[in-house]
N, C-alpha and C positions, 0 to 999 in steps of 0.2 A: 504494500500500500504506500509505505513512500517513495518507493522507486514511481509509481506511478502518478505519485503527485508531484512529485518534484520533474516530471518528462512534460507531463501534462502543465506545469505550474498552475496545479490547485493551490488555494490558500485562499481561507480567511478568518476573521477575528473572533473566538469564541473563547466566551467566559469558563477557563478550565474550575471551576468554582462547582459548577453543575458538575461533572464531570468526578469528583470528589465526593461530593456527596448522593452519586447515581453507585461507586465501585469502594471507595474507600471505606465510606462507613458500614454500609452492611456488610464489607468482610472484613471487618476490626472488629464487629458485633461475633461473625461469626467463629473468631479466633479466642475470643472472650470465652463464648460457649462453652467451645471444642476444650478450653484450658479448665474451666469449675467442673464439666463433666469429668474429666480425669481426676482434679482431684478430690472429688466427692466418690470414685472409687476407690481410689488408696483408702479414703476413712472407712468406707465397707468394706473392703479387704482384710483392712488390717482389724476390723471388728470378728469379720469372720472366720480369720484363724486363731483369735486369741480366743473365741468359744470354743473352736476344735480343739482348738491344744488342752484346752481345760478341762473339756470333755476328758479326753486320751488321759487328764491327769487323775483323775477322777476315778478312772477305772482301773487305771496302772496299780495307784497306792491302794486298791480293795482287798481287803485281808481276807475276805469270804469269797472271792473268787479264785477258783483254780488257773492256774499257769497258761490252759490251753481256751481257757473264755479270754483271759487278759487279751493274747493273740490273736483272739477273733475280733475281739473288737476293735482290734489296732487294724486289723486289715480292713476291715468295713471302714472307718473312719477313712482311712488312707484311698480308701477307693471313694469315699466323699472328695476328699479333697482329688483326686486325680481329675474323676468326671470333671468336676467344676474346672479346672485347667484346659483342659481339653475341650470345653464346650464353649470357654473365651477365647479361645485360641482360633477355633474355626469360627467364630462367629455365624452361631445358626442360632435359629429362633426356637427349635425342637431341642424342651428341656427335661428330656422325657429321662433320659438315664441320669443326669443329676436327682433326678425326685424320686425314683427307684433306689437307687443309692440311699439316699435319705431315710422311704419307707424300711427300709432292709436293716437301718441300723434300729430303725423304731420298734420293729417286729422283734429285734436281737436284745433291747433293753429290756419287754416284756417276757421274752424268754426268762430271763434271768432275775424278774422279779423277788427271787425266795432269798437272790445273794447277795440282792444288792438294796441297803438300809431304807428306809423310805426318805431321812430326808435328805441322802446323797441321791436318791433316784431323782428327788422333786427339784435339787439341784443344778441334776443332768437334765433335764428338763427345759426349766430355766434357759439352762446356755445354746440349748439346741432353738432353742424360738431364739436368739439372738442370730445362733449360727445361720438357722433358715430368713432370718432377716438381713443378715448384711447379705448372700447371697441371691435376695430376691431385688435387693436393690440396685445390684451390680449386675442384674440381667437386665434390670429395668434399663441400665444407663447405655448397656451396650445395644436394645433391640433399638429404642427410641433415640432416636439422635439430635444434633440441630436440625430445623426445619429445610425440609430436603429442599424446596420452592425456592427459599431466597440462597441458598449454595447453587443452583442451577440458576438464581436471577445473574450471580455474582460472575456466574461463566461465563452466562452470554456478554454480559456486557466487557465482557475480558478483551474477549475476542473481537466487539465491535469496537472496543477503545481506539486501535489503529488508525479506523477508517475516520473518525475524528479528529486525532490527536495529531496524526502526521501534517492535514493541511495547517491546522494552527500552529505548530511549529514553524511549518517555513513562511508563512506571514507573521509571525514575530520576529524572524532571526533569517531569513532563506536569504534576506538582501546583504545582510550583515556578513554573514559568515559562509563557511564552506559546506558542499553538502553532506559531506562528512560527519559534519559536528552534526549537522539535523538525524541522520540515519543514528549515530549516535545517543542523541538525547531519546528517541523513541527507540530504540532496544533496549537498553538502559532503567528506562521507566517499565515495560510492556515485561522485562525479566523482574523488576520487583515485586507487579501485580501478580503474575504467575508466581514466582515463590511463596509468596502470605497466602494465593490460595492452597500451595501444593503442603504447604505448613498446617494448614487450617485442615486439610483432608489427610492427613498424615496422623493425625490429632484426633480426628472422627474416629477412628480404628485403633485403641490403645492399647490393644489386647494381643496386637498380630503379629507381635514380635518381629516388625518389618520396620520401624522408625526408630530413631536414634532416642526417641524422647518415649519410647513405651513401654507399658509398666510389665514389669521383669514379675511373670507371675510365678515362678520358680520360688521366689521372697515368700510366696503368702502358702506354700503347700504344707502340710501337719510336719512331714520331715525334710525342711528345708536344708540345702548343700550352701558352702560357701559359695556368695557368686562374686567374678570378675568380670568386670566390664570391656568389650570386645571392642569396642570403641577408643 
């Protein structure tokens, strides 16, 4: 587009003011979004493994449990926290083996009702409504995103900025200067817009272990490994 304005000598005077407030602010809005959704998952994360873990603690130190319930219920847990890895990871809406997981461990506490005290049970309880609560909120964050409408407003007018932007450059500066400096200042500008959005959508996905900036769900599993950063 500016090869063609500048052959054609298109140009004229238009208030980049509009222009700003048509692409910059709804994707400074949308960058906003994309940053409290993240981190309003780390707080439900980090709420949902401090009930697993506590859960895990809960049954670990039961003097009335034998050696090989302790074990089951470390694996059931642990396949709680897996599914849930695994079900952010892909990013699907079908939370069908997270909640199976879940029921499986509900069915394994009532099992076990004779060995386990009542108010260490009502305890476990307790932390499992926690557990299924930060869980439910960090599916909530990941199905429902920013408003899909104004991320596809943001595009389009990405893409039509050019067709704008190029003629008002070179009727501000096309007489002044080389047309170097015009091709210039529109890539220049047209690679900022593109990156805040590709930041903003990079942000939408925090889960996908594809951004530099996303949350390392390895952190939040019942037995978490040390992590280093590959970055």
């Amino acid at each position: 587009m500016t090869y063609i304005s500048i052959h054609f000598n298109l140009g004229y005077n238009l208030d980049l003011t509009l222009l700003s407030i048509a692409i910059i602010f709804p994707l400074v809005f949308n960058i906003r979004g994309a940053f409290r959704r993240r981190e309003k998952a780390l707080q439900h994360l980090s709420q949902y493994r401090s009930a697993l873990v506590t859960i895990n603690f809960y049954l670990q130190t039961s003097t009335d449990m034998t050696e090989e319930d302790k074990k089951k219920s470390e694996d059931v847990l642990k396949k709680i926290s897996d599914e849930t890895v695994q079900h952010l990871k892909d990013n699907e809406e079908n939370v069908e083996a997270v909640d199976q997981a879940i029921r499986d461990f509900h069915t394994f506490i009532n099992e076990l009702e004779e060995f386990i005290p009542r108010r260490i049970k009502d305890r476990i309880y307790r932390y499992m409504n926690n557990m299924q609560e930060g869980f439910e909120n960090v599916f909530a964050i990941n199905i429902h995103r920013t408003p899909r409408a104004l991320k596809a407003y943001c595009l389009i007018f990405i893409y039509i900025f050019p067709l704008i932007y190029a003629p008002t450059i070179i009727y501000n500066i096309g007489a002044i200067h080389s047309e170097l400096a015009v091709y210039f200042i529109v890539v220049v500008t047209e690679f900022i817009l593109i990156a805040l959005y590709n930041i903003q959508d990079h942000m939408e996905y925090p889960f996908d272990d594809i951004g530099v900036d996303d949350i390392k769900l390895e952190n939040f599993q019942l037995h978490r490994k040390a992590y280093t950063s590959k970055y």
